[in-house]
Every structure is written in structure tokens, then in C-alpha cells.
C-alpha positions in Angstrom: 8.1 27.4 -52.3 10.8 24.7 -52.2 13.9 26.4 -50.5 17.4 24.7 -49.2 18.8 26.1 -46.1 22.3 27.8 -45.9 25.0 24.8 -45.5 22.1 22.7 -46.6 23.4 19.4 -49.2 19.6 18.4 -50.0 15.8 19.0 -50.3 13.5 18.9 -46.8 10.0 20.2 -46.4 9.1 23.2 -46.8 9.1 25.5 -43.8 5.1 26.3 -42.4 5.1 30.0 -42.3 5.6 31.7 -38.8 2.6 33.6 -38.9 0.7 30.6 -38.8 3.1 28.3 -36.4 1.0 29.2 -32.9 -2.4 28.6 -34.8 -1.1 25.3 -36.0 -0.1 23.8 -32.8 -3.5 25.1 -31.0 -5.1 22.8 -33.8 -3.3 20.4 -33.0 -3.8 19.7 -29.0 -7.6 21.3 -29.6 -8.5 17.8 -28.9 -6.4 16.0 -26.1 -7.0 16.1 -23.1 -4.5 14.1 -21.5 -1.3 15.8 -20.4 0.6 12.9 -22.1 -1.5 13.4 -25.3 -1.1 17.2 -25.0 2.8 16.8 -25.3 2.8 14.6 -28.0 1.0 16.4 -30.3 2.6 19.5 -29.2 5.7 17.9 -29.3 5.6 16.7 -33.6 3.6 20.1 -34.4 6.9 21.7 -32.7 9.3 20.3 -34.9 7.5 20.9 -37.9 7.3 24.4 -37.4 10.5 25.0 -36.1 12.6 23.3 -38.0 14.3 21.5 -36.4 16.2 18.1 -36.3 14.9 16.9 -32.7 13.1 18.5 -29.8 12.4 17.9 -26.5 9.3 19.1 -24.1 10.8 19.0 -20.1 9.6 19.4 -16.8 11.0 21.6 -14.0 10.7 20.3 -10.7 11.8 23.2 -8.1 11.9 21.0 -4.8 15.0 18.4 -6.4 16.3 21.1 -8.7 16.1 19.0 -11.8 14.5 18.9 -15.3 12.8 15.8 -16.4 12.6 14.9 -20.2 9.0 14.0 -21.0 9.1 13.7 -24.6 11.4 13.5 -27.8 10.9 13.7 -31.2 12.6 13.7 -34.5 15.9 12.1 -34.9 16.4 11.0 -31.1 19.7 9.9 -29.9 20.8 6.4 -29.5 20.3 6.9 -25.5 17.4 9.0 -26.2 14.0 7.4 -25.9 10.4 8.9 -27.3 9.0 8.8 -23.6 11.9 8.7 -21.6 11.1 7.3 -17.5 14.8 8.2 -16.3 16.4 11.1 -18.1 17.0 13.6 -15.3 19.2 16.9 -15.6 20.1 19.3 -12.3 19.7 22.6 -12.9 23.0 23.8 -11.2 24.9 22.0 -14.2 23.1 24.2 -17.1 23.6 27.6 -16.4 21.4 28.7 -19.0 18.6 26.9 -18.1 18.6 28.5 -14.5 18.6 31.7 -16.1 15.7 30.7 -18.2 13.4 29.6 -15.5 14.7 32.9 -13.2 14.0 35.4 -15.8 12.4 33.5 -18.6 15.0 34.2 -20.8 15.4 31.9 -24.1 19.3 30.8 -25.1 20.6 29.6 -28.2 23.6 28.1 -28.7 26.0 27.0 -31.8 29.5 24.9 -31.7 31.1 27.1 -34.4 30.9 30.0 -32.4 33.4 31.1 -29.5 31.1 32.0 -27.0 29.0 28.6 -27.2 27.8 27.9 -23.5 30.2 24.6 -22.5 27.6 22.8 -21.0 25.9 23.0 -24.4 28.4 22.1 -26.9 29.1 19.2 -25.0 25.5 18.1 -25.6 25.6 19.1 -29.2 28.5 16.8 -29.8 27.4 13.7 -28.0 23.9 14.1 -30.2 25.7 14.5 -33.7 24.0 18.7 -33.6 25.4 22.2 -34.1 23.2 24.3 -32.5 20.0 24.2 -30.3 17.3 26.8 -28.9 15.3 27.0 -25.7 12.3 29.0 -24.5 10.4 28.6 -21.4 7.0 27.3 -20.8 5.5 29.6 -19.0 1.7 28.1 -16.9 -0.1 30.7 -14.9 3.0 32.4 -13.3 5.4 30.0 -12.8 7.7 28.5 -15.8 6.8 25.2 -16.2 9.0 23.5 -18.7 10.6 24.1 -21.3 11.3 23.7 -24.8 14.5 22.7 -26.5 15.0 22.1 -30.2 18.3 21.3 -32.0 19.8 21.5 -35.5 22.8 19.4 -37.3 25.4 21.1 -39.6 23.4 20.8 -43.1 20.9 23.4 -41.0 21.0 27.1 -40.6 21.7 28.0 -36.7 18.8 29.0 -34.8 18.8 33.3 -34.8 16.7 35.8 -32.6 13.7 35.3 -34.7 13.4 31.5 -34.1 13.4 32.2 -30.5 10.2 34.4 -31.0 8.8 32.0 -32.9 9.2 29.2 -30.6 7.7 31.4 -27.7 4.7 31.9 -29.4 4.7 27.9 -29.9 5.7 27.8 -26.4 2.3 29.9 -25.3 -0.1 27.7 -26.5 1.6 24.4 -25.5 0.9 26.6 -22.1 -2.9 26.7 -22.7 -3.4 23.1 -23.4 -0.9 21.9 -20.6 -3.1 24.2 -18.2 -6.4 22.9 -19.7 -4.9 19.1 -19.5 -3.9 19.6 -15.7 -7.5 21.0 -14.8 -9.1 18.4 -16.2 -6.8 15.9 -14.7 -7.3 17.4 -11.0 -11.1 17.7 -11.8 -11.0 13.7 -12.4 -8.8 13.3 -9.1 -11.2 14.8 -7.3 -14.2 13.2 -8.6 -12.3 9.9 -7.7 -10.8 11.7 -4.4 -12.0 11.4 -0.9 -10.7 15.1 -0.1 -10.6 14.1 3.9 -8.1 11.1 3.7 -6.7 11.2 0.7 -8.2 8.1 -0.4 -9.9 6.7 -3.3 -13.8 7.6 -2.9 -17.0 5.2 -3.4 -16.8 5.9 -7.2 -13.3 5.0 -7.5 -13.6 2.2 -5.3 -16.7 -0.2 -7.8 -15.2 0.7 -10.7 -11.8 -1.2 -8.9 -14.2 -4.0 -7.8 -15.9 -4.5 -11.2 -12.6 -4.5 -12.6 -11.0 -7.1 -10.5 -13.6 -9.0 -11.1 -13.9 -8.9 -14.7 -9.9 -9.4 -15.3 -9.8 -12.7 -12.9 -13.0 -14.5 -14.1 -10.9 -16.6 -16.4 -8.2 -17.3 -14.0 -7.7 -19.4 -10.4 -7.1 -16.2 -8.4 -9.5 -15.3 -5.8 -10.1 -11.8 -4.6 -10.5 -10.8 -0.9 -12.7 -7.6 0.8 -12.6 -5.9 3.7 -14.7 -3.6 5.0 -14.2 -1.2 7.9 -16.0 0.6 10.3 -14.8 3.5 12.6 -16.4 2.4 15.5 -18.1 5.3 17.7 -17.4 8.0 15.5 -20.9 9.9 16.7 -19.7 9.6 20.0 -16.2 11.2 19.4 -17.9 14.3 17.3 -20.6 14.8 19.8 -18.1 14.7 22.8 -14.9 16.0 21.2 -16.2 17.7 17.9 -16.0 17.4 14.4 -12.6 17.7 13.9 -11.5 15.3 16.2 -14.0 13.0 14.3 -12.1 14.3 11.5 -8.5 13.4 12.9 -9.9 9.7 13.7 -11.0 9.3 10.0 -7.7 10.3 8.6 -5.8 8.3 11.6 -8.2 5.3 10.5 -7.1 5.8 6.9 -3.1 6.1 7.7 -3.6 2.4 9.6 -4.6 1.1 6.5 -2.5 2.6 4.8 0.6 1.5 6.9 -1.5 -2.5 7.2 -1.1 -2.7 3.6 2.5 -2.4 3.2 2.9 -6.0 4.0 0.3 -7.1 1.1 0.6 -6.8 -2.6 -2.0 -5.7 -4.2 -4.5 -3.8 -2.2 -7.2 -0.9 -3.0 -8.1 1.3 -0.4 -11.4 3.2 -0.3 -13.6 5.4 1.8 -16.7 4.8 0.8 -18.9 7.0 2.8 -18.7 8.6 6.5 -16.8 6.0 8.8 -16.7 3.8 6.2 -13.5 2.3 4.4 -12.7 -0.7 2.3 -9.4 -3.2 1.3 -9.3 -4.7 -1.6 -7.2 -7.4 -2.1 -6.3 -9.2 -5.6 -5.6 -12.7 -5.7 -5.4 -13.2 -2.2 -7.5 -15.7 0.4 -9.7 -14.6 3.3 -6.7 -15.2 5.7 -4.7 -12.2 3.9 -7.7 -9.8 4.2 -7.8 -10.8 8.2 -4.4 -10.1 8.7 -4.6 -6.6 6.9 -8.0 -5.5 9.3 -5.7 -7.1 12.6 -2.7 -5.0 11.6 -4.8 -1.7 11.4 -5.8 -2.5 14.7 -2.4 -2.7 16.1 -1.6 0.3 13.9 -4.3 2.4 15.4 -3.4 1.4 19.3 0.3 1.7 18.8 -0.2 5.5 16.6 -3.3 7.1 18.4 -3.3 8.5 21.8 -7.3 8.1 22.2 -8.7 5.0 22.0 -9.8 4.7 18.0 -10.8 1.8 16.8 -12.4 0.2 14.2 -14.6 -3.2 13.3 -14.1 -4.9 10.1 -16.0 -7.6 8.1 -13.8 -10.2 5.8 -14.8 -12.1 2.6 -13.5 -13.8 -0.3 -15.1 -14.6 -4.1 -13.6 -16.9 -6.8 -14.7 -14.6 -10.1 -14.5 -17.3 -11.7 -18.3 -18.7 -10.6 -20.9 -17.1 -11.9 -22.9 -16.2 -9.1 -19.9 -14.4 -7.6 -19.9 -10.6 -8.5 -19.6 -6.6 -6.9 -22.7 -7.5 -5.3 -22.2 -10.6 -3.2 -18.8 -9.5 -1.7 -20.2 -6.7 -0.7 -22.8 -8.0 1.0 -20.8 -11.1 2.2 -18.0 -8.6 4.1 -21.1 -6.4 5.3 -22.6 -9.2 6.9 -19.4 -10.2 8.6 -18.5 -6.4 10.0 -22.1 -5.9 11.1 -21.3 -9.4 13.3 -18.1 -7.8 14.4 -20.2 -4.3 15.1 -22.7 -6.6 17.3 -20.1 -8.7 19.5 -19.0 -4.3 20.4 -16.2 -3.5 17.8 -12.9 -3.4 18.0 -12.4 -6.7 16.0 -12.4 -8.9 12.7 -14.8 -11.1 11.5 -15.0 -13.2 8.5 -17.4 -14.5 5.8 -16.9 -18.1 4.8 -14.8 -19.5 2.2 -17.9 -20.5 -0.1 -19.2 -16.4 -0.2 -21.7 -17.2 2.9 -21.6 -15.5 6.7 -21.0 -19.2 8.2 -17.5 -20.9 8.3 -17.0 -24.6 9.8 -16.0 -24.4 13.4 -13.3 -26.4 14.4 -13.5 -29.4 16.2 -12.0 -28.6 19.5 -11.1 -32.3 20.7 -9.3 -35.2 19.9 -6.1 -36.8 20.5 -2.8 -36.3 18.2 -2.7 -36.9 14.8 -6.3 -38.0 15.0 -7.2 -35.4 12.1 -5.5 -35.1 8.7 -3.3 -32.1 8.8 -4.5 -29.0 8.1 -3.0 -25.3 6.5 -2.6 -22.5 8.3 -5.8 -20.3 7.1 -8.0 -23.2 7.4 -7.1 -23.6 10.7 -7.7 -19.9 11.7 -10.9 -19.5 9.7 -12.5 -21.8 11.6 -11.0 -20.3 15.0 -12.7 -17.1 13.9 -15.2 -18.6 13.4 -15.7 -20.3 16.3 -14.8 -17.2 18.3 -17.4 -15.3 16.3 -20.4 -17.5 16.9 -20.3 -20.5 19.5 -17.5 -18.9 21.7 -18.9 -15.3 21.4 -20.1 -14.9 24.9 -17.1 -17.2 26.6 -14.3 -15.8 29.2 -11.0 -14.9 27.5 -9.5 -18.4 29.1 -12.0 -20.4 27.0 -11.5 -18.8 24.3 -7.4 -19.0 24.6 -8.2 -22.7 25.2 -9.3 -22.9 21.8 -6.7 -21.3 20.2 -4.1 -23.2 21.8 -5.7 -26.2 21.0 -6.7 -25.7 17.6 -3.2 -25.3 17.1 -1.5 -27.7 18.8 -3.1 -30.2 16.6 -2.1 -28.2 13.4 1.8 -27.8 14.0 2.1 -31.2 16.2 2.9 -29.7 19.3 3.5 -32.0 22.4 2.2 -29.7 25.2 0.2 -26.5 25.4 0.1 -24.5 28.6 -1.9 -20.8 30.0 -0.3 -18.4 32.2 -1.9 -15.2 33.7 -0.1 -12.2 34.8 -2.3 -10.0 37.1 -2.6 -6.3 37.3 0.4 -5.4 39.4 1.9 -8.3 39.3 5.5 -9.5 38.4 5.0 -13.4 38.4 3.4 -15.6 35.5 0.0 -18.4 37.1 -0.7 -21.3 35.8 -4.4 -21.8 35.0 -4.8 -24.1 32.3 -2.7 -27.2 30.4 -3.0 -29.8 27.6 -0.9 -32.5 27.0 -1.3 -33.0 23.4 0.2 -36.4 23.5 -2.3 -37.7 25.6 -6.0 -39.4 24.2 -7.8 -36.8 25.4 -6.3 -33.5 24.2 -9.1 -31.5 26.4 -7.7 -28.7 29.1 -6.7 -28.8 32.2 -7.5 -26.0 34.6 -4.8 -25.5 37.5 -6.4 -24.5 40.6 -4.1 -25.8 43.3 -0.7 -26.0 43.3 -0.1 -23.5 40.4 3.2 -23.2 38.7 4.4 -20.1 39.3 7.7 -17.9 37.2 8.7 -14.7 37.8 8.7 -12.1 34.6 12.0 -10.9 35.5 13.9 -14.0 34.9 13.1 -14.2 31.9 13.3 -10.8 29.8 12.1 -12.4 26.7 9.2 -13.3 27.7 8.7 -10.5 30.2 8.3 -7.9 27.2 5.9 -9.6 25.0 3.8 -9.7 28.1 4.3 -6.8 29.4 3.5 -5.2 26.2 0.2 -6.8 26.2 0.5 -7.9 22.7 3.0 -10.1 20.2 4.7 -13.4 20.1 7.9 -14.6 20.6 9.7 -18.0 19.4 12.5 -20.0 21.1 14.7 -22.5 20.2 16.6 -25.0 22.3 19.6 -25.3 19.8 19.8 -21.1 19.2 22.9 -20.1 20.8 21.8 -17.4 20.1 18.2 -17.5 22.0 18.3 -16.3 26.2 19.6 -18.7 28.0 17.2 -18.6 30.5 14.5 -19.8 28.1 17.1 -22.6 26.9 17.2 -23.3 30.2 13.5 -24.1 31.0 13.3 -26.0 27.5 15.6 -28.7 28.9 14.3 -28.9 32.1 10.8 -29.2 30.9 12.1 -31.8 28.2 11.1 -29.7 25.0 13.0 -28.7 22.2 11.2 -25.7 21.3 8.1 -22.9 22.6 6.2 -20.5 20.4 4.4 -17.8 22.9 1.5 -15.4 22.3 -0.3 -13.0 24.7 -3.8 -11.6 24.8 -4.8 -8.9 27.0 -7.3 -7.3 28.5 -7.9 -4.5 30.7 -7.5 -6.7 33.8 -4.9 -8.8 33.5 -2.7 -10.3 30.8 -2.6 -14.5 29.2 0.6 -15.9 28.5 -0.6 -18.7 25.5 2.9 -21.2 24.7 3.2 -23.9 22.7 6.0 -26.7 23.7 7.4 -28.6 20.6 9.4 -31.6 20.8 11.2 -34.1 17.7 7.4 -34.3 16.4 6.4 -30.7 15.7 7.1 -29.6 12.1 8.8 -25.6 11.9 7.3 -24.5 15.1 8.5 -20.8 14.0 6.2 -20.9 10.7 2.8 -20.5 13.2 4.0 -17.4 15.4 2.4 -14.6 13.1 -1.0 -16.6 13.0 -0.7 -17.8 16.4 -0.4 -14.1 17.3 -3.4 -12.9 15.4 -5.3 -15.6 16.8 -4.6 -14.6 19.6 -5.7 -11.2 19.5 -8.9 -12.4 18.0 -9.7 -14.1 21.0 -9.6 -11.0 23.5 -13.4 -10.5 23.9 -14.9 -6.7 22.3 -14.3 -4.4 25.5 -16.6 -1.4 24.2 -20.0 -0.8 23.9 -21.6 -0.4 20.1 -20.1 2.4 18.2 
């Protein structure tokens, strides 16, 4: 039956009956499962049955204090928005909503009476409304929301039976909000690693086959990295299960805290002391600095020594024979080389998908080669270091390095130091004047050149630290002057340092720069990782 409301200037629908307002809205979330979904329709069914002119659906969030607007319907404000992303409220500034979620108790409020809460009618004016209604949504035994509808002046004020009403509306938005969170924590969970808190195996190739699928029409390359814990049967049968526990989740914080510095990066635990990176359009280099930095994450954040061995490589979706598949097995083949050589390192899979990279060529004089970018350069370190140089001493292996790239940023003289155990004064045991024909080393034997740590504190607590870089500048006024010094005595303009250290004794790996070299500073992070990657694997197998 057609009816106007009291005050009312027009026709409107016809109100649903109240008897059948809680059936209705059951109907109508029967079939979402989403909690977004589940609001919506609740939400519109709402409003239809109450009434109303709008209504909103919120949150309460007891930690902050605050009430978060999920959802608005029917004539929303002009600052009001259907799904809003910002529109907070604290609770201390409604004092009827505080008593709602204390005692459950529903308010309603109108402008044209005197005892209208303040805090209301100040609402109700800025949205063009007389009067508005709220009623807790109450989930298990907590309140979690609430409902809030509103009426303009051509409306009847909402009375004590509108309230009931809206409860019973209120109790079945309740079920399906419960039934939407289950289902949402039983899809977490199927995706979950429960240990870390990572995304599982399942999660992990559905991410690959996606990134796959959504590049293979563009340029952008994606890059995987696999992980290994390395002894983890060792640490549970010495130290137990939940220490082999606690290096898991320490294994999966690294990561976690390594991939800060990268954009776009999936990490998985795939199964026991396995994890994986992946990383969207970005180049084998990127995925060797993320499995470096969780190295230096581990040893700076663990007390025992945990450690892990990963495996690089990189696909271009956009050839066909690139897929899930061959990554995988690409970065497996690379971590089970890095597993081999005893752990505690990266290795890579070439450029072209395979488990070979070109080595680099280790002689020739200056500006013999055609210039060459920073990841080309330190693939084919790593790669060198991985295969050819596998079994060498540290020194030939920091010869490489420092070679390699002296050519690439035009230095004019590369020089190793070593710092014994105990020892406060820096040796030196091999040279290379890059100027010269022959680039090849020069290993100091006699006569060493010898500098005492102490006088210069830069450089003292890189090396004492047994790991970093450090870059000076002849023209910083800024820099020690001690290391100023030096420059101009030695006739260079600039030095980039890196150390490598074992458990014996520490190397000291600096590249001099003159007029010639090209943004010395630009090479410190890679020279630094490179460096790293050359310290020989000092455990056995895990």
C-alpha cells in the first residue's frame, strides 16, 4: 500500500514489511563470500528496509580507538565516497558510539529535539539530515561494527521500533561477516606458511605463472632466487627442532628485511629449508644483491652462525621457451652449485636461462675492451668465481675482482692489503698498475708497504668490521683528512675500498682513480658485493 511519511512532500517506495526485513537481507548476502561483497549487499538491502536516506556499515578497531567507514549508500555526501580508503572517526569524539560498543546500546538522534547528542547534530547538518540511528554489529562476542542510517526532513525521525528493526538487520549482516572472515582465514591459510608467515608453495606458482603470463608481451624480464637454509639437519639434530624452527623464521625475516631495497618482490617458502624471491622486471644482478643482503642480514641479526646458499636466474617471458618451469630449474641448478662449493654464498644462472655465464677476461691493458655495465661486469665475476676460480686462495680471487673492475670504471691503480689476526697494521701483497700494457698482478713479497689502521679511522672500521666499502674523495672537505692526505701523496684523486674476510685474517681491496676514472663512487655497492662473493665457502655441506 502506497503511504507518504509524516512531513513527507512526495511519493517513495513503499516500505518492505519488518517482519520480513532480517529474511530479506540473509537473501541477499546468501551468496558472497567476500567480506567486501558481503557489505555491499548488506549495505543496499539495509537501506531498503530501513528507510532510510543514506547508511553507512563501519569498522571498530580497538588498538587505535577509531571507526573506519567501509561502505555508503544512498544519497552520499559530497565528501562521502561509496568505498571510502580514508574516512576515519576516534571513538573518544562520539560519545554515543563508545556507549554502543561498551554496552551495545543503539542511539538515535534528531536536530529538532533539545536533547540531540552535539556530536550528532553537527553531522546531521554538514550532510543536509534530521535524524540518524545506530545499532551495533555484534560477531561472536565482540561488537564489530556498526550500523548507522540517516533521514532528511521530508522523513519521519527514526523511533524505538526502527532501532529493533535495524538489530535484527544488524544480526544477520553478523552471520555473513562471520561466514566471510572464515572463509577468508581458510584461504590465508591454504596460501600461508603458518611457520614464517610467508606465502607457501601454492601461493608462490600461482605468483610465478602470473608474472609470467602479464609480462610475455612486454620488455620486462623477471628474476628468481631460490634459497637454501644451509645445515638445517644439523642444527635440529644438535640443537632441536625449535631451534631449527627459530633459523627458518630468522631465514625468512632476512629476506624479508633484503627486500626492502627492491620493488617488487614475492617471497615464498616453498617446502622445509626452502624459500624463494621473486622479482618482477628486474635483471639477474638485482636478484644477487637481494640473496647477498640476506646474508649480511642473517650475520649482522643471528647470534649462531645461520646461513643460507642461494641459486640466481633470470627469463625474458617474452620467448617462448621461457616459462615456471625453466626458472625454476635454471635458479635450482645455480643454488645446488652454491650448495656444492659449501654454502654460505650466491650463485647465478646465465643471462640466456642456462647454468653457464661468460667469464671475464682477466687481462689486458687499459681501455683495451669496450666499456662495459655494471651487472655484466659482476655476472661474469660470479661466474668466474663459481667455476674456474672455485678452488683458488681468497688473494686470487680478490685479484680478479679488482681487476675486473679497474678496467670497467677506468681506474689508474689497484692495490691488496692484509690485516692479520691480531694485528693493527695494513701489508701489502699484491698491485696492478692499470695504466700499464700488462694490467696482470703484482705480488709484494719484499719490501711491503706497510700503514697502520689507527691512522686512518676510516678505513680502520670497514676493516675491522670484516665487511663493507668505503669511498674517498680528494676534493671532499668533508672526507678525513688523513685519507686526503695519502691521495696526494700517492698522486690520486680518488679510492674506492672493499674488504673480504675470512676467519684468518682480513683483505683490504682499493681502487685509486685519477682525471680518467668516470664516478668512482657509482661502483662501491657492487664492488662490495663482489667482494663478498669472493670470500671462499668456509663450511662443510649443509
Amino acid at each position: 500500500m502506497h503511504q507518504v511519511l509524516p512531513g513527507g512532500t512526495g511519493s517513495r517506495k513503499p516500505r518492505k514489511p519488518a517482519r520480513d526485513a532480517p529474511a530479506r537481507v540473509a537473501a541477499s548476502v546468501a551468496a558472497a563470500t567476500r567480506l567486501e561483497d558481503v557489505l555491499e549487499a548488506a549495505a543496499e538491502e539495509a537501506l531498503a528496509v530501513s528507510g532510510a536516506s543514506s547508511l553507512a556499515i563501519s569498522r571498530f578497531d580497538r588498538q587505535t580507538g577509531s571507526i573506519q567507514t567501509l561502505i555508503n549508500v544512498g544519497e552520499v555526501g559530497p565528501r562521502e565516497e561509496r568505498f571510502p580508503t580514508e574516512e576515519f572517526y576516534a571513538m573518544s569524539d562520539w560519545p554515543q558510539v563508545r556507549e554502543l560498543i561498551e554496552n551495545q546500546r543503539p542511539y538515535t538522534n534528531d536536530i529538532r529535539t533539545e536533547d540531540c547528542d552535539p556530536a550528532a547534530a553537527g553531522l546531521l547538518k554538514r550532510s543536509g539530515q534530521t535524524s540518524d540511528i545506530g545499532v551495533a554489529i555484534v560477531v561472536g562476542d565482540e561488537v564489530w561494527g556498526e550500523i548507522r542510517a540517516a533521514r532528511t526532513a521530508a522523513q519521519r525521525p527514526f523511533a524505538a521500533e526502527d532501532a529493533l528493526l535495524l538489530a535484527d538487520v544488524a544480526s544477520q549482516i553478523a552471520v555473513a561477516i562471520e561466514r566471510a572472515e572464515l572463509l577468508s582465514e581458510m584461504s590465508r591459510l591454504a596460501y600461508e606458511d603458518t611457520l614464517t608467515g610467508l606465502p607457501n608453495r601454492r601461493a608462490f606458482d600461482a605468483r610465478l605463472a602470473q608474472s609470467l603470463d602479464t609480462t610475455a608481451t612486454d620488455s620486462d624480464v623477471v628474476s628468481l632466487l631460490l634459497c637454501d637454509l644451509d645445515g638445517l639437519k644439523e642444527i635440529n639434530d644438535e640443537r632441536g627442532h625449535e631451534a631449527g624452527d627459530r633459523a627458518l623464521q630468522d631465514v625468512a625475516k632476512a629476506l624479508t628485511s633484503a627486500s626492502g631495497h627492491e620493488g617488487k618482490i614475492f617471497l615464498a617458502r616453498l617446502a622445509g629449508d626452502e624459500f624463494a624471491a621473486l622479482i618482477e622486471g628486474a635483471d639477474l644482478v638485482s636478484a644477487l644483491k637481494l640473496g647477498a643482503r640476506a646474508l649480511e642480514e642473517l650475520q649482522r641479526t643471528t647470534s649462531s652462525s645461520v646461513s643460507i646458499s642461494s641459486g640466481a636466474a633470470m627469463t625474458h617471458p617474452q620467448r617462448e621457451e621461457d616459462g615456471p618451469s625453466d626458472l625454476l630449474r635454471n635458479a635450482d641448478a645455480a643454488l645446488y652449485v652454491a650448495k656444492r662449493l659449501g654454502g654460505g654464498r650466491v650463485c647465478s644462472a646465465g643471462e640466456d636461462g642456462g647454468s653457464r655465464q661468460p667469464e671475464i677476461d682477466l687481462h689486458g691493458s687499459r681501455r683495451a675492451q669496450a666499456p662495459r655495465s655494471v651487472s655484466s661486469t659482476l655476472n661474469s665475476l660470479i661466474a668466474a668465481l663459481d667455476s674456474r676460480l672455485a678452488q683458488a686462495p681468497l688473494l686470487d680471487r680478490l685479484e680478479a675482482v679488482a681487476m675486473g673492475f679497474a678496467r670497467l670504471g677506468d681506474f689508474a691503480y689497484w692495490s691488496i692489503s692484509r690485516l692479520a689476526p691480531g694485528n693493527e697494521v695494513l701489508v701489502d701483497v699484491s698491485a696492478g698498475d692499470n695504466r700499464a700494457h700488462d694490467a696482470g698482478p703484482v705480488r709484494v713479497t719484499v719490501g711491503n708497504e706497510t700503514y697502520r689502521l689507527a691512522d686512518f679511522p676510516v678505513t680502520q672500521r670497514v676493516v675491522l668490521q670484516g665487511a663493507g666499502f668505503f669511498f674517498i674523495d680528494r676534493s671532499d672537505e668533508h672526507a678525513d683528512r688523513a685519507e686526503r692526505d695519502l691521495l696526494h701523496e700517492l698522486g690520486f684523486q680518488s679510492v674506492v675500498g672493499a674488504v673480504a674476510a675470512t676467519a684468518e685474517d682480513a683483505y683490504l681491496m682499493e681502487l685509486y682513480g685519477d682525471e680518467q676514472t668516470v664516478a668512482p663512487w657509482k661502483l662501491a655497492t657492487s664492488l662490495r658485493l663482489a667482494a663478498q662473493a669472493a670470500v671462499p665457502p668456509q663450511r662443510p655441506l649443509g
